[in-house]
N, C-alpha and C positions, 0 to 999 in steps of 0.2 A: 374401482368403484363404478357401477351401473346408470347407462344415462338417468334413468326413473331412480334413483339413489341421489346425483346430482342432483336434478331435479325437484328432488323433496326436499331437499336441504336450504336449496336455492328459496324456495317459497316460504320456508321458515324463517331463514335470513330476512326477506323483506320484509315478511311481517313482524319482526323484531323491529326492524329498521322504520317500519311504519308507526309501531306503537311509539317508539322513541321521537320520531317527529311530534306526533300527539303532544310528549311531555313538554316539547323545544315551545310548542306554542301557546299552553301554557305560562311558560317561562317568560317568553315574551307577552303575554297577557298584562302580567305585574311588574313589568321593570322597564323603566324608561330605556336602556340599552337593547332593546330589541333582543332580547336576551342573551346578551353576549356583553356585560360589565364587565369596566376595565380600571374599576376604582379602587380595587383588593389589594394592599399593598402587603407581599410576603417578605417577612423578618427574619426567617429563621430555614435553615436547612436540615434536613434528616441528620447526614451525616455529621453536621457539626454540634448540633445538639445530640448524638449519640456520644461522640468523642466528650463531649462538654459534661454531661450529665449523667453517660450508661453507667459508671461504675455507683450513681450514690443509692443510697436505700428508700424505701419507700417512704418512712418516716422525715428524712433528712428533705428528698423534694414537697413533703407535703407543709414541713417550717418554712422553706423558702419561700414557696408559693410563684415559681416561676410563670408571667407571662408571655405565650408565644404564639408566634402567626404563622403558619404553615402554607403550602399550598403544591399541589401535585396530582398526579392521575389518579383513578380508582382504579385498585387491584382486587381489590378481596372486602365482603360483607361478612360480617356475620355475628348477629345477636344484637348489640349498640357498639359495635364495634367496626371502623371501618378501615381499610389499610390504603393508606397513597403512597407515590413512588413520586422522588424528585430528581433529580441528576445526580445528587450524592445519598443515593438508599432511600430507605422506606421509614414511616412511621405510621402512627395508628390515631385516628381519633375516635372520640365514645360521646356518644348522647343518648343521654338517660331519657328511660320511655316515655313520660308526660312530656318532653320536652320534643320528642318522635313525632308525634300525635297531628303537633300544634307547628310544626317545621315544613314549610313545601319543598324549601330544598331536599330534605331527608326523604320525603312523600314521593318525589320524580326524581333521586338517585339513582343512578345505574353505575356498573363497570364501564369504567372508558372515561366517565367524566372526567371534568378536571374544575377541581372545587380549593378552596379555603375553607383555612377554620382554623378562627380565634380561640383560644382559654390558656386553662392551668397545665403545665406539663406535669405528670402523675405517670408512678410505674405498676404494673399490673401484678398480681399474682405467680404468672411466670415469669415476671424479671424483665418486661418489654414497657420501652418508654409511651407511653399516649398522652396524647391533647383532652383533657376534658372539657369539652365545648359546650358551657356553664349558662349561652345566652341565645336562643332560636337564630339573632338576626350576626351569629358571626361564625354560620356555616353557609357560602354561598357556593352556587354551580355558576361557575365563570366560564365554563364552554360545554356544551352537550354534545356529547358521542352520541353520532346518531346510527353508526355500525357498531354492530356487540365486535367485541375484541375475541380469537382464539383461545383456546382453552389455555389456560396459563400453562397446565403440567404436560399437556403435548405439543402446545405450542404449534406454527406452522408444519404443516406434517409435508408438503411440497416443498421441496428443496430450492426449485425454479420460484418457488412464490414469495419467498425468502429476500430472494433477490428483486425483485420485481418490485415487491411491496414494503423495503427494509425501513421503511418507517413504523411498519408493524413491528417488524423484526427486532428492530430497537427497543419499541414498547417492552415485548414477553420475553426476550430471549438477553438472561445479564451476560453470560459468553459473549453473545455479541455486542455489547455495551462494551464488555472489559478488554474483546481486541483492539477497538478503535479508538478508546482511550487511551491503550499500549500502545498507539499506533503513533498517535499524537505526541508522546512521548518520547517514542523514538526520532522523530524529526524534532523535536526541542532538545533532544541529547545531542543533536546532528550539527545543529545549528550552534550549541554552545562551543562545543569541542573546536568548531572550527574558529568559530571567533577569536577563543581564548587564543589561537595558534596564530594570529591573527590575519585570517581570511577575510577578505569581504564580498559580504553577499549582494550579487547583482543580479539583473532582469537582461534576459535578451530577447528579440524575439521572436513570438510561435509562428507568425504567419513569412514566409519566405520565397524568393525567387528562385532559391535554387537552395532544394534537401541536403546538406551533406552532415557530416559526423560520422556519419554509422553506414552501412550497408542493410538499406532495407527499402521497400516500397511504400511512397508516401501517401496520402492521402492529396488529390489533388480538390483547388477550389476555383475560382474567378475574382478579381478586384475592379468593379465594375466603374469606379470613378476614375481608376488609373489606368484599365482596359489591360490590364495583362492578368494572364494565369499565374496561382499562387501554389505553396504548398503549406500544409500544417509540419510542422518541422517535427525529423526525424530522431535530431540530437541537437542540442547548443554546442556543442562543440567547437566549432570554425569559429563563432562569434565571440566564444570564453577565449579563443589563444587571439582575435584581434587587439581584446585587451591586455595580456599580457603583452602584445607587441606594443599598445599605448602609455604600456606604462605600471599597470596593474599589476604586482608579484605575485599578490595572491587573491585566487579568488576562486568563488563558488554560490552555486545557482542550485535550486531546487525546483525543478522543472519537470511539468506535463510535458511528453512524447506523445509523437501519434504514430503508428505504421499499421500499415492498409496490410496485416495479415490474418492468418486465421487463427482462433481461439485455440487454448489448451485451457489444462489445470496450473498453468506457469504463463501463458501469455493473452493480455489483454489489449487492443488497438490502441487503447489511452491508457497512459502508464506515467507512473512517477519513477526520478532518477534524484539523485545527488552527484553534481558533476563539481570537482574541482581543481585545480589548476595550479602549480607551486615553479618559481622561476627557478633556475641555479637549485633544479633538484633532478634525480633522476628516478629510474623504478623501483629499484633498491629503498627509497626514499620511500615511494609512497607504499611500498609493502611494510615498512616499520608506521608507518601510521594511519594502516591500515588493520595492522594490528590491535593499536592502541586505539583503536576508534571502535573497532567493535565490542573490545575487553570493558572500554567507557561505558559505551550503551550497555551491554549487559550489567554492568554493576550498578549503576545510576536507577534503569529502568526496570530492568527484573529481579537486583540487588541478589543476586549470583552470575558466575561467570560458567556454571551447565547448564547446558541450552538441552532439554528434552524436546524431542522430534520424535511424533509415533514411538516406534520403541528402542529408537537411538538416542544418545548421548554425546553432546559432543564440550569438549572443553575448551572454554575460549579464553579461559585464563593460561594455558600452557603456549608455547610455542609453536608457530603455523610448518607446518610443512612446506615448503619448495625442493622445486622437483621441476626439469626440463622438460620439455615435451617429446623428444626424443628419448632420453631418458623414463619419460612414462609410459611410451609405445613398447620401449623394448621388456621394461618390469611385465606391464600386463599382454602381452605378447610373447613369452618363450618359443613360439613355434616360427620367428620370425628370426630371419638372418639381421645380430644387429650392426654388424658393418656395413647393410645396405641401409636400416633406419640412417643407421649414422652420417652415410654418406648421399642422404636421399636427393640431394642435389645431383647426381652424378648417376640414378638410377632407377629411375620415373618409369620405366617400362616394369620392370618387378615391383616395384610401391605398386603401380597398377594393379597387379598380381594382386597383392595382399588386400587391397582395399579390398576390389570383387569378394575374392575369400570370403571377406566380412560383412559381405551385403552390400557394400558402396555402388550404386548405378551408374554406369556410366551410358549415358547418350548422346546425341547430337551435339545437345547445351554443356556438356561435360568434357566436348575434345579438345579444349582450349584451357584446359585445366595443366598445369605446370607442376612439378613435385614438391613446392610446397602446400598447396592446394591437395594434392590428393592424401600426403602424413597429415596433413589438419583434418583430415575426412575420415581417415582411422581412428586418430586420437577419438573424435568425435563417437566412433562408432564402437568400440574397445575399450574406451579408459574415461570417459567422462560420470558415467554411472558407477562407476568402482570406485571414486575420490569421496569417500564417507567423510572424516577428519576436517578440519579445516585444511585446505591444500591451497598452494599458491604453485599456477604452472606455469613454467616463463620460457620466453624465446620462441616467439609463436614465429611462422617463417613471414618473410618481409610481403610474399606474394596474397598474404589473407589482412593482413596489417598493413593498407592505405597510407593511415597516416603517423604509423610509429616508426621511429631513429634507429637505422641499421645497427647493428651490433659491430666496435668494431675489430675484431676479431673476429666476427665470423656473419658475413654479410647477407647470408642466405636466409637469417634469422633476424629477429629484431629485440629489442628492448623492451620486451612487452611480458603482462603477465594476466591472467584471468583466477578467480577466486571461487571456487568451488567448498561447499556444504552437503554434505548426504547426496552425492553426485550430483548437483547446481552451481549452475552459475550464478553467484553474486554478483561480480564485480569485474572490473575492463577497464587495465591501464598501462601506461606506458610511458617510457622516455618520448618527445612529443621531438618529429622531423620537422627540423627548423631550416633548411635544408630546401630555400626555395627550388631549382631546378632538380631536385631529386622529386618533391612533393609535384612540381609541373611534371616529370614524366610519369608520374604515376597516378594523376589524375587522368592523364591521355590512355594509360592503359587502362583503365576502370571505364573510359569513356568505347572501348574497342570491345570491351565485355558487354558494356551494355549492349552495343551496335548490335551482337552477336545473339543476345534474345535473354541478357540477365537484364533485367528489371528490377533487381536490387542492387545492381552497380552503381557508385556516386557517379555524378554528375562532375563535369570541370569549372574550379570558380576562380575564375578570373581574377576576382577581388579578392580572396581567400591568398592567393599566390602573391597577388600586387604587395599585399599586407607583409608576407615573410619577407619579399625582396625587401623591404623596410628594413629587417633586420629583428627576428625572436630572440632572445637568450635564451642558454639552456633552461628547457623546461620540462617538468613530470604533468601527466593529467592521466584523470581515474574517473571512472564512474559503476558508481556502487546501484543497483535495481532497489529503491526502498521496497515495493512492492514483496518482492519475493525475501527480504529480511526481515520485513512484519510476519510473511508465511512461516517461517523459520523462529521467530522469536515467540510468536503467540499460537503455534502447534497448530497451524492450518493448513489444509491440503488442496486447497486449490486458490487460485489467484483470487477469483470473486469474492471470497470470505474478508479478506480484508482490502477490497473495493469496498467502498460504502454504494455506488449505485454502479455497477457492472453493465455492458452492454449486453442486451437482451436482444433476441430477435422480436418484434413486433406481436402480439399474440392476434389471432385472425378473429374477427366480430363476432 
């Protein structure tokens, strides 16, 4: 579009916006509320009065003589016919012409309002329920749009504006209405499942002295009444296993994250998770109810268990795939020797090889990398885009997994599994290192990483340690990205979609 194109557009707008101020003052001319009354009490909702009353006949609602109060936005005019939209759908109301005439409210209607209106519910000639609003003073304008709203049928045509302004978005666009509904659902299927199993849901918290959980870069702050620097925390993690060390079997948090990285279509700095935590259980463990938790949410929430994604299909009522990681380097790698995969402990100089082969960079920040670090850099780079099916890949090696429980049969690996969809990561879990002096030396080497110029290395927590020398039980923890399982269950292709407000970069004056 051409700046003199903006521009036109731009001046039309205002002057749209200008006339509609006109009618606002008006409005407030004759009504003691400055025109903006808050005496309108609504009875009745679209959708339940459809459910209630769509199927009877025209005759059958005109015996009853149903009274109802409505109230919701203006979408659509036209004739004595007006449509409003409430949280659950749409209905219509009609005032007949003499009664047009003699109405201010109907005189300074616009799209965007948001009005009441009293009468008879009455069904139309095509089969659609309406409000006959029988009396001038039980049609009011209880808030005046004073911007005209986007055209309904093209809707925000800027994608970026979508985001930026998704309370528009909200308004015209019911896709987006019906993801965030789904969305909402899915964390109330989240919440039940766990309960019933009997979890309990606790708070930890966001603001922290020292990041750990996860391997990522925090976001730092200042806490100016206690004079120290702060972080927005990376994962609850450390603070879900303090309480299982206090005592708590089970437990789980539905928690905003934050990490100071960069955008994708899969990662946002503020993100939701589902983290939770089972004593006297291991991985094994949480991949059986991890099953059952997503097989729940689909049936509950989409009331099937195929989950359509673009033009894949996946089943989540069958059984999940598991599959080592080892094991999936050598499937999707034939060209690879796999008694060195297999032995990749014992032959980091050829892993090396193959990485390269496959694009893997190696530099400066990369020579401190060890052979499990570089087989986790293949999988990554080889076999994580190829896991379509629901896949569960386990035994990730102990040197990428901080703080999961050595295998013990084969200690170069760990207890751990990550949960992959249409090549995604869902989900991150593990038999939980309870294993204070294992967990101290390996906070020390994550602390020699950082030194060395990763800045997604954890941090050493003192406290975090002091807590296991208390003594953890055996314990499992998992955490599942709701974010990217909303992407997955309501067919959306980037993470912002089912953000309700997304971070944006700042648009310039």
């Amino acid at each position: 579009m051409t700046d003199s194109t903006n521009q036109t557009a731009a001046q039309e707008e205002n002057k749209l916006i200008a006339e509609r101020r006109g009618k606002l003052q008006q409005l407030r001319s004759n009504c003691k509320a400055n025109g903006h009354p808050n005496d309108f009490h609504r009875e009745h909702l679209a959708g339940e009065l459809k459910a209630a009353h769509g199927e009877k006949d025209k005759e059958t609602l005109v015996e009853e003589g149903v009274r109802v109060s409505v109230a919701g936005r203006v979408m659509r005019r036209g004739g004595p016919f007006v449509g409003i939209q409430d949280s659950t759908g749409s209905i219509q109301f009609y005032m007949a012409k003499p009664k047009q005439k003699e109405s201010e409210a109907w005189q300074l209607l616009d799209i965007g309002d948001i009005v009441g209106a009293s009468g008879v519910l009455h069904k139309s000639g095509k089969g659609e329920l309406y409000v006959d609003v029988d009396q001038i003073e039980n049609l009011r304008i209880l808030t005046k749009s004073l911007r005209p709203l986007p055209d309904k049928h093209h809707g925000l045509a800027d994608q970026e504006l979508k985001y930026r302004q998704r309370y528009v978005d909200l308004i015209i666009n019911d896709d987006t209405r019906k993801t965030f509904m789904v969305r909402s659902k899915i964390i109330e299927a989240i919440r039940f499942f766990l309960s019933q199993r009997g979890f309990m849901e606790v708070e930890t918290p966001m603001l922290q002295t020292i990041p750990g959980g996860a391997t990522a870069k925090p976001f730092e702050t200042h806490h100016n009444a206690m004079g120290i620097d702060m972080f927005l925390r990376i994962a609850p993690e450390l603070y879900l296993k303090r309480l299982v060390v206090g005592g708590f079997d089970k437990v789980f948090e539905i928690n905003r994250n934050f990490r100071n990285e960069g955008t994708s279509t899969r990662h946002n700095p503020e993100f939701t998770m589902i983290e939770f935590y089972q004593a006297y259980a291991d991985y094994n463990d949480l991949m059986d109810i991890t099953e059952a938790m997503l097989k729940f949410i689909a049936e509950n929430v989409l009331q099937t268990t195929t989950i359509e994604y673009g033009d894949s299909r996946y089943d989540f009522g069958a059984t999940f795939n598991r599959l080592t990681m080892v094991d999936s380097v050598i499937q999707f790698n034939p060209d690879m020797d796999p008694a060195v995969i297999r032995d990749a402990e014992n032959n980091a100089e050829k892993l090396k090889e193959y990485a390269e082969s496959v694009g893997v960079h190696f530099g400066p920040k990369e020579a401190g990398w060890g052979p499990g670090k570089i087989l986790t850099e293949i999988f990554e780079a080889t076999v994580e885009e190829k896991l379509d099916q629901p896949t569960f890949i386990t035994e990730y090696p102990w040197e990428v997994s901080p703080l999961a429980r050595r295998n013990d049969d084969n200690p170069f690996v760990t207890d751990r599994f990550e949960f992959f969809v249409g090549g995604r990561e869902l989900a991150n879990g593990f038999s939980e290192l309870n294993d204070a002096e294992d967990q101290a030396a390996r906070f020390r080497k994550q602390v020699e990483e950082k030194d060395a110029g990763d800045d997604e290395a954890m941090h050493y927590d003192d406290d975090y340690v002091r807590a296991l020398e208390y003594g953890m039980p055996p314990t499992a923890g998992e955490g599942i990205g709701i974010d990217r399982l909303v992407m997955l269950f309501t067919n959306s292709h980037t993470i912002k979609d089912v953000i309700l407000f997304p971070h944006m970069k700042p648009l310039a004056d």
